[in-house]
C-alpha positions in Angstrom: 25.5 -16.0 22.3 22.9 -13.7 21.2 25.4 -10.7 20.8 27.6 -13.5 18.2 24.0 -14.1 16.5 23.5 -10.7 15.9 26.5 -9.9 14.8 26.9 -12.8 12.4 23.1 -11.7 10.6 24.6 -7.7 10.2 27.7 -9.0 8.9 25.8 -11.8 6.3 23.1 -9.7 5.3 23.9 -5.9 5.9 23.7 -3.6 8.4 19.7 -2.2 6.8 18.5 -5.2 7.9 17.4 -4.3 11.8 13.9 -2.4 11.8 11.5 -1.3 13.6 7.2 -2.4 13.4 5.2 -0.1 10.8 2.9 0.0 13.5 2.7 3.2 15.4 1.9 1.2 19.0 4.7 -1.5 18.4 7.8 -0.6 19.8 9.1 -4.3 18.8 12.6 -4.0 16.9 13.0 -7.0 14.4 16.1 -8.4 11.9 14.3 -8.5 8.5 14.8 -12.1 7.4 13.0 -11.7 4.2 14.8 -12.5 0.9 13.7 -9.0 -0.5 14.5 -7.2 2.2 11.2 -5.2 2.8 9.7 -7.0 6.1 7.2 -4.3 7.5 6.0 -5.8 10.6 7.8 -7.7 13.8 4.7 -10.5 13.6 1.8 -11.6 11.4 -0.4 -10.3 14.6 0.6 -6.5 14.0 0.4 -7.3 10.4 -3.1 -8.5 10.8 -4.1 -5.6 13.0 -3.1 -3.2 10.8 -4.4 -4.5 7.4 -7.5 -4.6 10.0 -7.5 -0.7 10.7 -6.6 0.2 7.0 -9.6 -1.6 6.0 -11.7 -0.1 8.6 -10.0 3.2 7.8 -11.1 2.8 4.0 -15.1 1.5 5.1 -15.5 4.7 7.0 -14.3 6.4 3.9 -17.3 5.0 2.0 -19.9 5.3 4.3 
């Protein structure tokens, strides 16, 4: 069943669609559902966690 899934999401909305996590530790690989196509991260947690080290990234920057 999830093999027919999977197949049925390549063949409706392209093959592009199956990515990996932007974030370095995350080995998660995710089908993009978004209607624009450009779906960074498998979950809002590793979304959160890295907006979380960019901002940290850019404080240290300052200080």
């Amino acid at each position: 069943m999830f093999a027919v899934g999977t197949a049925q999401h390549l063949v409706g909305r392209g093959m592009h669609r199956p990515r990996r996590c932007a974030v370095a530790e995350c080995t998660t690989i995710f089908a993009d559902t978004s209607r624009t196509g450009r779906q960074r991260y498998c979950s809002q947690r590793c979304a959160n966690r890295d907006a979380v080290r960019r901002h940290r990234a850019r404080m240290a920057e300052d200080s």
